[in-house]
C-alpha positions in Angstrom: 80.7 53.3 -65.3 79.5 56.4 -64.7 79.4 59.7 -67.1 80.7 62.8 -66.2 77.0 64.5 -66.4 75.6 61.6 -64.2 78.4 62.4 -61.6 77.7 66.2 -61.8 74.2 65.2 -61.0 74.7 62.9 -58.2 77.1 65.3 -56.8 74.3 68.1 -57.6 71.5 65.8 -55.6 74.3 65.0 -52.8 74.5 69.1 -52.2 71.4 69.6 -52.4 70.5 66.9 -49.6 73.2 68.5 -47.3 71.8 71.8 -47.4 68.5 70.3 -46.5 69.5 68.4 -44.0 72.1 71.1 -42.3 69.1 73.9 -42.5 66.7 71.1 -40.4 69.4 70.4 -37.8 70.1 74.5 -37.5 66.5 75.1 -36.9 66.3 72.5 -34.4 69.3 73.5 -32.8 67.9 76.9 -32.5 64.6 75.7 -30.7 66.7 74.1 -28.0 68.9 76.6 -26.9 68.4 79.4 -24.6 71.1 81.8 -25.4 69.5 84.5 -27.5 73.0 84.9 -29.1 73.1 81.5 -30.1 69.9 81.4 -31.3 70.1 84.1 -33.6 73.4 83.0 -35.2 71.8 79.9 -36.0 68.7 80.8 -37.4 71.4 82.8 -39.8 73.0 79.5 -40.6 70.0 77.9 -41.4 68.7 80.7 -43.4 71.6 80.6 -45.1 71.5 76.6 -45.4 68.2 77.3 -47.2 69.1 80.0 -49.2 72.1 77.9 -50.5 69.3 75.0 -51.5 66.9 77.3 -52.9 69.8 78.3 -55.3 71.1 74.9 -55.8 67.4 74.0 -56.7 66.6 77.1 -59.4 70.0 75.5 -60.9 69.2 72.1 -61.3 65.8 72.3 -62.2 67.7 74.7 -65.1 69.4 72.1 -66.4 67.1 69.3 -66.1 68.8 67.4 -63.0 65.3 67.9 -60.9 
């Protein structure tokens, strides 16, 4: 059984994986699209998909999870 700070963690590392994985699949989106619209809205989602696990990051690493 699982403690409530080791599911807080795995849901922590579980977050942290999506935002990684959502900022790759942005960026390689926006490489293979040719609408300049398009491609500028998701270069903003992926910034903000890296900006989210940059944060995420800082706060594990804070409390020891990293």
């Amino acid at each position: 059984m699982l403690t409530d700070q080791e599911k807080m963690n795995n849901a922590l590392k579980e977050m942290l994986f999506h935002e990684e994985s959502m900022g790759k699949k942005y960026a390689d989106l926006a490489q293979h699209i040719t609408d300049p619209k398009l491609q500028q809205m998701l270069r903003g989602m992926e910034m903000g998909a890296r900006n989210h696990y940059g944060t995420l990051s800082q706060k594990m690493t804070s409390l020891g999870i990293v």
